[in-house]
N, C-alpha and C positions, 0 to 999 in steps of 0.2 A: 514253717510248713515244708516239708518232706518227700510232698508225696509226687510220682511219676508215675503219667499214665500213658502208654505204648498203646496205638494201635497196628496193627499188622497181623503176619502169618502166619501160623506154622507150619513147619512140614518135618517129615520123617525123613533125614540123610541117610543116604545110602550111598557107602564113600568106595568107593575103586582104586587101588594104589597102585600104580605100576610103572615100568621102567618109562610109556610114552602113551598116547591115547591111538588108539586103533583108527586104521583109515577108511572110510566107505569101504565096506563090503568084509573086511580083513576082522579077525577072531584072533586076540593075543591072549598069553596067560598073565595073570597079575598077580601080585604080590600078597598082597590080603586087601578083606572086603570090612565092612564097618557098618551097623547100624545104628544111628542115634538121633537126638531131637537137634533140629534144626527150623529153619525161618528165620528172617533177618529181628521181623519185630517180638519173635519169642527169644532167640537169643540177644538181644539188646534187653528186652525185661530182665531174663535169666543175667544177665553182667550187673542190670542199674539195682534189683535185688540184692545181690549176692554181694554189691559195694557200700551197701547200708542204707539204700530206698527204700523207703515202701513205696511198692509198683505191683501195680494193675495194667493186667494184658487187658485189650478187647480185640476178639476175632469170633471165627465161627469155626468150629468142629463137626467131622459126621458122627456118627457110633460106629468104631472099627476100632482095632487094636491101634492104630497111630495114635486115636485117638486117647486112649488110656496109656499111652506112652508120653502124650503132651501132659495131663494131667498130675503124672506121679512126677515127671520132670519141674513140672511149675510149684507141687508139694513141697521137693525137695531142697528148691532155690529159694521159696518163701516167696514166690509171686504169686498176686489173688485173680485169679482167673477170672474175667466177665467177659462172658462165652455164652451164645447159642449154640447147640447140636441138633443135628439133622441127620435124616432118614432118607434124603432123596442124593446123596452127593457122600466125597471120600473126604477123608481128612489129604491135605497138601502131603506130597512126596520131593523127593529132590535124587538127579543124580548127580552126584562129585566127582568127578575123576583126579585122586593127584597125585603128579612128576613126583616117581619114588628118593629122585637125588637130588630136587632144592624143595620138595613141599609145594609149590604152585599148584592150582585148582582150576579146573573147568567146571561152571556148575547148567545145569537145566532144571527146571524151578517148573513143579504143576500144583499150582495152590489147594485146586480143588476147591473144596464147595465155601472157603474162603474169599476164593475170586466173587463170590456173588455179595459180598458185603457192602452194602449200600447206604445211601444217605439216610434212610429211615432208621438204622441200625444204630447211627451215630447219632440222632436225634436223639435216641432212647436212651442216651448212656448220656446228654447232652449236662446234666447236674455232677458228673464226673470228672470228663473234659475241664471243662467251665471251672473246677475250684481246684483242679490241678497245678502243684508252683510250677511242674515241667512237663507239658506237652510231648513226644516225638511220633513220625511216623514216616513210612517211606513209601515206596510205589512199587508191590508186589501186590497189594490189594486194588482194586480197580481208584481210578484217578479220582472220580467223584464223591466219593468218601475219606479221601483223603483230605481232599478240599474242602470239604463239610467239617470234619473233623478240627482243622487249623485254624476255619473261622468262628468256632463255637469257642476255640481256646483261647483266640485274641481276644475276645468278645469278654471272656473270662479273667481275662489279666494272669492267664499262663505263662511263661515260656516255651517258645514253640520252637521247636525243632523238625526240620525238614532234610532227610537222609536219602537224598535225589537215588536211591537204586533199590532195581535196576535202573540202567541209564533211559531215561522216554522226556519225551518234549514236554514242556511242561504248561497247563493252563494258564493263561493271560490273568494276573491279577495272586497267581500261590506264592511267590515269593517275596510279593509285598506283606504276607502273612509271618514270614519266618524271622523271628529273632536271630536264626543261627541256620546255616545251610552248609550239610556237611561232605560233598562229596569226596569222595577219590579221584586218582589224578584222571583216570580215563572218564567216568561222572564229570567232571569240571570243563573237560575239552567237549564234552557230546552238546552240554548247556552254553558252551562259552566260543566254540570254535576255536579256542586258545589250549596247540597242544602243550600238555603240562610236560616239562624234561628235566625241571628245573626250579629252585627257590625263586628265581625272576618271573620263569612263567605263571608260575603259580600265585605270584604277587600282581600280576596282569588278569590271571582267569578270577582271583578271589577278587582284584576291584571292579571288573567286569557285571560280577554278579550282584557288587552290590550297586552298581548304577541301574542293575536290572529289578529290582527294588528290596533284594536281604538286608536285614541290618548288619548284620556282619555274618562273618565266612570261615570255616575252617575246611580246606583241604587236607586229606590224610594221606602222607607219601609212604606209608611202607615203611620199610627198613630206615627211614628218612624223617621220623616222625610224623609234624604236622604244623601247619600253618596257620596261624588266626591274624585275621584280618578284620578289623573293624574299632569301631569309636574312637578312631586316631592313631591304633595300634597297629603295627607292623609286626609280627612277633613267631620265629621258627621256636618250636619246641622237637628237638631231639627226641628219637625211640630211647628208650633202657635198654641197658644190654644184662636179659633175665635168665640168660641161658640159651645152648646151642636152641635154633628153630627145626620144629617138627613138623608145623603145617602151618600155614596160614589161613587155614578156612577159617573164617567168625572175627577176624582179626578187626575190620571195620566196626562188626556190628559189637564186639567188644570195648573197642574205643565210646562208641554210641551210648553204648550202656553208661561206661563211666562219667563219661561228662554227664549226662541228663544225670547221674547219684551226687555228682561235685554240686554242679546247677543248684538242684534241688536244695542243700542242705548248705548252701550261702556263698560258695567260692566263685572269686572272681571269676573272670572268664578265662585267661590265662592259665590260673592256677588251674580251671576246672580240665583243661585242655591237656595239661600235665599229666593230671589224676587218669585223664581220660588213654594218654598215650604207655602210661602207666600199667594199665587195666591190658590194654592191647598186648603188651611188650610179653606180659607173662601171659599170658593165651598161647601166644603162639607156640611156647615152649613142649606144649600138649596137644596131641592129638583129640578133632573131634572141635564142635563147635560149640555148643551149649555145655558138655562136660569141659570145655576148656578154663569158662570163665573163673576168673579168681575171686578168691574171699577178701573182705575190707580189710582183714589184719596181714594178707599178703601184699595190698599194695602200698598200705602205711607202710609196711618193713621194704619194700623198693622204695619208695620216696626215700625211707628217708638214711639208706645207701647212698643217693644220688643228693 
């Protein structure tokens, strides 16, 4: 069984490229501008898809052109949309800003009528959830649906994946839910008070978290690959090196995808972590977050370079 179901957001990227991010009050020119799909939990579907999942979104859409922008995007990755739209609210927006000379990103994230997705929403899709081999979701959709969401999946005998961002405190009892807890190094220090600089630190905030109840942890460094922590393993996985870096935006939610497509379709967790940093390493080589994601025969052919 195969299949990966995302809950989360989308929104519409609207990317800014320039030499530095303008200060209170100050008007600079920028370089070029970029519209494309974004959200963390549609570009993780868009990666866990496009790696050879079958994956199913759940979120909520308004009627507006984002909105038909989310759809032909999820057509064209071969993810199965399970979606309400609505008439009283927008679909999610996002602003990007990124540093024209390393690709860094500031982002601002307005969900839109996505933020309103609730625990009744996920009850409704609860025979989904439930027979899912791999779970994922994060916290751009409000907390309480999130949490509804994870305990319908344990319940389920999913794999549940919890991709702590954006970084917010987390309810008493969600990550005794989580098979796998995926932050980034600034995600790991917000949860753990453990700042991350480091392979040590990070083998500190990942065992941290799992004293806090994950089954086990994977931190994702960047240019640094990624860390798995748990069932006795200690274990750094290296980035690929797929080519100069263009941007980093989707870069997390790219690794996300991949593991939950490895997950899904039997690989260890290690291996899955590989596949996963794999999936990242060529993203970032492209501009744009959801158009970034790579195809399953792009990452066999880096594997198996490496």
């Amino acid at each position: 069984m195969s299949k990966v179901v995302i809950l989360g957001v989308f929104v519409a990227d609207t990317a800014y490229r320039a030499a530095r991010a303008p200060r209170m009050g100050e008007t600079i020119m920028g370089e070029s501008f970029a519209l494309g799909p974004g959200g963390k939990g549609s570009n993780q579907a868009v990666a866990s898809a496009k790696a050879g999942a079958e994956t199913h979104f759940i979120t909520r859409l308004g009627r507006d052109t984002f909105a038909d922008m989310a759809l032909k995007t999820w057509a064209d990755a071969g993810v199965t949309p399970v979606i309400t739209q609505h008439e009283d609210g927008y679909t999610g927006a996002a602003y990007i800003f990124v540093e024209a000379a390393t690709g860094n990103n500031a982002i601002i994230v307005c969900p839109g009528v996505a933020g309103s997705i609730c625990p009744a929403d996920i009850d409704a899709r609860a025979d989904l959830i439930g027979n899912a081999a791999v779970f994922v979701t994060q916290l751009e959709q409000p907390m309480d649906a999130a949490m509804r969401a994870l305990q319908i999946a344990r319940e389920g005998g999913a794999t549940t994946i919890l991709n702590p961002a954006p970084a917010a405190t987390l309810p008493d009892g969600m990550l005794a839910l989580c098979d796998y807890v995926t932050p980034n190094e600034t995600e790991a220090e917000a949860l753990t008070g453990i700042a991350v600089t480091g392979l040590e630190d990070a083998t500190r905030a990942a065992a941290r978290l799992t004293e806090m109840g994950a089954r086990a942890v994977v931190i994702t460094l960047g240019e640094n690959g990624a860390l798995y922590y748990g069932a006795g393993q200690n274990v750094h996985v290296p980035a690929f090196n797929a080519g100069p870096v263009a941007e980093t935006t989707g870069a997390g939610d790219a690794f996300n995808g991949g593991f939950a497509a490895a997950l899904a379709t039997g690989m260890e967790p290690v291996d899955a972590v590989r596949f996963g940093c794999a999936t990242a390493s060529i993203s970032v080589t492209r501009p744009g977050t959801a158009p970034s994601m790579p195809s399953l025969s792009e990452i066999k052919a880096l594997l198996a370079r490496n």
